[in-house]
N, C-alpha and C positions, 0 to 999 in steps of 0.2 A: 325592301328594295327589289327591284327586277331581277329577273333571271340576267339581263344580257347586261344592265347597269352595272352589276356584280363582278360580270365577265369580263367587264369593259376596265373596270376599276382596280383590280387584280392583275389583269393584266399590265397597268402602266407602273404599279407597284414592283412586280416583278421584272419590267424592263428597268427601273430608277435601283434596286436593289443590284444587277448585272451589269450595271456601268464598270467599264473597267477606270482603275485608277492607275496613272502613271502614261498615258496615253493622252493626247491633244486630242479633244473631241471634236474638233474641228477637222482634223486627218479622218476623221468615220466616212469608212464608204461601205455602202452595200455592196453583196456581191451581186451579178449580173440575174444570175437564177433566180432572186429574193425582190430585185430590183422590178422584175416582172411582174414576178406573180402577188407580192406582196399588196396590188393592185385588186378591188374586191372581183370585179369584172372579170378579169383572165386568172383571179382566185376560183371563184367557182366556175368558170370553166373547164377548170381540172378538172376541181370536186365530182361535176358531171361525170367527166367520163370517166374520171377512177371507178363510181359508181354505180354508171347506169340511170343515173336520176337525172330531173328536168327541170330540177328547180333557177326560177329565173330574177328572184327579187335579190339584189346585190347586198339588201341592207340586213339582209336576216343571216350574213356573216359578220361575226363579231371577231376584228385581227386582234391576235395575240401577240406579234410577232416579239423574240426576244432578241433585241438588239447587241451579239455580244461582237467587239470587235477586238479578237486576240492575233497576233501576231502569227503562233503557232498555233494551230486546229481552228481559228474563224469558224463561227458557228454560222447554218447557213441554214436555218431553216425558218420555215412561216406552218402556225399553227392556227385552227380558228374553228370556233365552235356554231355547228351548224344541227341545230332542230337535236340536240343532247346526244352531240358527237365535237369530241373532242380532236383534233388530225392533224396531224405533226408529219408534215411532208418536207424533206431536209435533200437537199443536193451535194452528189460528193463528186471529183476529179479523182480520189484515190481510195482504195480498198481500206474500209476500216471494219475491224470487228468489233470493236467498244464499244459501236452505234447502241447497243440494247443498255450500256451500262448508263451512259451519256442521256439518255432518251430516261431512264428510270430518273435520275436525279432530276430532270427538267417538269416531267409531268407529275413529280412528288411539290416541286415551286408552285405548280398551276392548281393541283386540288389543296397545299394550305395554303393560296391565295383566299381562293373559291371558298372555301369550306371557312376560313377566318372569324365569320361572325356566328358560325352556328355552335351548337349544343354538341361535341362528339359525345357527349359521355352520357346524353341523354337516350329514354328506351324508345327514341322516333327515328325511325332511319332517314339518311341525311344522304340525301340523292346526289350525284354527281355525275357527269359527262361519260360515254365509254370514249376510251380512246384509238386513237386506230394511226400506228408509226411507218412512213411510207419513207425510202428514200432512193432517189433518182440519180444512177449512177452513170456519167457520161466519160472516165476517164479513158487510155489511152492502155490499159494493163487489161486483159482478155477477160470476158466474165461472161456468165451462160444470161438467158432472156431474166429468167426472176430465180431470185435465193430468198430464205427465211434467216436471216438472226436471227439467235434467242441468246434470251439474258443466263440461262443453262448451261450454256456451249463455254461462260466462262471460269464456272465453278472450277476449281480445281479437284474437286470429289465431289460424285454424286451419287446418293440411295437410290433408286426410286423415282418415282415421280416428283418433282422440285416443287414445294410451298412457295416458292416464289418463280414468275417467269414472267418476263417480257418478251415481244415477238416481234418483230421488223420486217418488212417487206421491202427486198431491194429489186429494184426495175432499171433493167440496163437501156438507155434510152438513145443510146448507139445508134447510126445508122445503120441500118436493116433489122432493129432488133424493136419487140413489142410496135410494131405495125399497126395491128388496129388501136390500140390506145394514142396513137401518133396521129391517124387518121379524125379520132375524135372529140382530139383536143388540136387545136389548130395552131396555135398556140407554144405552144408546147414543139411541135413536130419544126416550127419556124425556128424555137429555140436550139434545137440539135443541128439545123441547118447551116446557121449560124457558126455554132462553135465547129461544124466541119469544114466549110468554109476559113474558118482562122485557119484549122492545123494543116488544110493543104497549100492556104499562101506561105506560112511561116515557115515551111521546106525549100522556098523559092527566093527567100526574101528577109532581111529585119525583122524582128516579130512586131515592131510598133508600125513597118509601115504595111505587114498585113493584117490587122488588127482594122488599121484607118481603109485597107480595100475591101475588106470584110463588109464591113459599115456602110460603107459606100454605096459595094452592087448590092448588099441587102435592101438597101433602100430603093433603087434603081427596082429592083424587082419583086417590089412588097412585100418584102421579108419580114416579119418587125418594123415595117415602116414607122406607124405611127411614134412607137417605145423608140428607136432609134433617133427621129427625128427631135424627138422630144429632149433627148438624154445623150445626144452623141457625145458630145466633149466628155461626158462623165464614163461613159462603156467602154471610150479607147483607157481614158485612165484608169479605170479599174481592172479594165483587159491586161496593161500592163504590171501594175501592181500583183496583179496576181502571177504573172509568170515570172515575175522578178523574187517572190518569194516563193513558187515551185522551184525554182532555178537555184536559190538560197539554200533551200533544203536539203535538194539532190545533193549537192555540192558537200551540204554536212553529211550526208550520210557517206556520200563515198570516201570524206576523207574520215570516220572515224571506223569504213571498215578497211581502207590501207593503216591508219594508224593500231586496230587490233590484230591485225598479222603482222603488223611489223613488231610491235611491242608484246605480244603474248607470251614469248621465253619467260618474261620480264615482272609478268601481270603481280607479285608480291612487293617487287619494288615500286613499283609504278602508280599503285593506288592514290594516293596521296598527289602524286602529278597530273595522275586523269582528272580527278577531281580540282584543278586546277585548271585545266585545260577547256571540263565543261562548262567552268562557271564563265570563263573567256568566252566562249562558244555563245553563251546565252546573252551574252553583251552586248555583242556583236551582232547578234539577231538584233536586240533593241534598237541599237542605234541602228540598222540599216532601215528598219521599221518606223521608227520615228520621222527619220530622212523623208522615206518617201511621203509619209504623210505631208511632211511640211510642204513637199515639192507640188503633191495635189493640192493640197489647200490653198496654194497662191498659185495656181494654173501654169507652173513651168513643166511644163510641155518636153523641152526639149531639154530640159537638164535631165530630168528624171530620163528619157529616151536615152541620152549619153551615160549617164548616170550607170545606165542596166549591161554597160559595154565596156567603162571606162572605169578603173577602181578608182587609181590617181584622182580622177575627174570627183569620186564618189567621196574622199576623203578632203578635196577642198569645198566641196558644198556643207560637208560635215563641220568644218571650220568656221562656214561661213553663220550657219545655224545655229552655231555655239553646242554641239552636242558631241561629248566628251566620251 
């Protein structure tokens, strides 16, 4: 069988094994970043400029992308093997350090996809892809131009040099930040325009209806035209889905860090209640997650919009959906 057959076939294996259960598959949205690039065209368009190369035949990218759609931590990245390169370019809105550990388990699924039919234990060495883990951080929390993860930095003791290491490459893609890579990926540079554009309507305004002006004068001024034009109803929906579960999140964190200064005296009695409290906590993420899915998948617009403002509002839709 072919190199890219292999690659190709592997791959849907390992998207059909990462399906989440318990979730409406029909609620599955990309996120916006994935939604792009996952495109072979403005894929190697990257590739280019990450690299310095000129390669221009779209079809000698094989996507891998792995489809996961989690409630908490949504996986947001597109990987694709290119002339025996392996690249796993991942977008984040928020600081994560785990990226090295996250990235080890994903490209441990891709070489025993790959590797599936061969001989390990035979005395032929048994070639695989190098990989190379890039991830594109545009959030809103201060970060210098480019950092390294490593899979090291999570050991809790280390000798020596580590028998094991992964290495990440994080690129702040902020405005004013990695400029010439902005410059050479066109793409890409339209994409931060974009999301800066959201965050200075949504200081002004609703966040759905600066999401929908966003879209708008991107279009007006060829920003993402084509992707926009193509995809609008789905980028306002996903735009907000996403800030309804950043929004979500916050909101748990702040309140489990009033609820551990309030309750710290307490922390021997309390165990057994926390643990009660989190599994409510994690129910509650579902059901607001399933909600919205259901609201994007039948195109209510404007429930979901009220929905992100309105709890009341948010528990008679939940009624109405039958999600308990």
């Amino acid at each position: 069988m072919a190199a890219d057959q292999k690659i190709a076939r592997a791959a849907g294996e390992i998207a059909m094994h990462h399906k989440v259960i318990g979730m409406p598959m029909r609620a599955y949205k990309d996120r916006i970043f994935r939604m792009i690039f996952k495109e072979k065209k403005e894929l190697l368009e990257l590739y280019n400029a990450m690299n310095g190369t000129e390669y221009t035949n779209e079809e000698d990218l094989v996507v891998t992308t792995l489809e996961n759609a989690l409630y908490i931590g949504m996986k947001n990245d597109v990987s694709f093997v290119l002339y025996d390169k392996l690249t796993l370019y991942e977008h984040q809105s928020t600081k994560n350090p785990n990226i090295p550990l996250r990235d080890l388990f994903y490209v441990a699924n891709v070489y025993s996809n790959l590797t599936k039919d061969d001989n390990l234990y035979s005395s032929t060495l048994v070639k695989i892809p190098e990989p190379r883990f890039v991830v594109f951080y545009n959030g809103t929390e201060k970060m210098e131009e480019r950092r390294e993860l490593r899979l090291s930095d999570m050991y809790e003791t280390k000798s020596g040099e580590p028998d094991l290491e992964l290495k990440v490459t994080e690129l702040n893609i902020n405005q004013g930040y990695n400029e010439e890579l902005m410059e050479r990926c066109r793409t890409l540079k339209e994409y931060m325009i974009f999301v800066e554009m959201v965050r200075q309507y949504s200081q002004a305004m609703p966040f759905a209806e600066a999401v929908e002006r966003a879209v708008d004068e991107c279009i007006e001024e060829g920003v993402l035209e084509e992707f926009l034009r193509k995809s609008r109803n789905e980028v306002i929906s996903v735009s907000i889905f996403e800030y309804n579960e950043e929004r979500h999140l916050q909101q748990e964190r702040d309140e489990a860090w009033m609820k551990g200064r309030e309750e710290g005296r307490e922390e021997g009695r309390e165990e057994g209640r926390e643990e009660g409290r989190e599994e409510g906590r994690e129910e509650e993420k579902k059901r607001v997650n399933t909600l919205n899915g259901c609201l994007m998948a039948d195109d209510r617009m404007e429930d979901l919009k009220r929905a992100i403002k309105d709890v009341e509002y948010q528990e008679e839709l939940m009624k109405e959906y039958g999600i308990e």
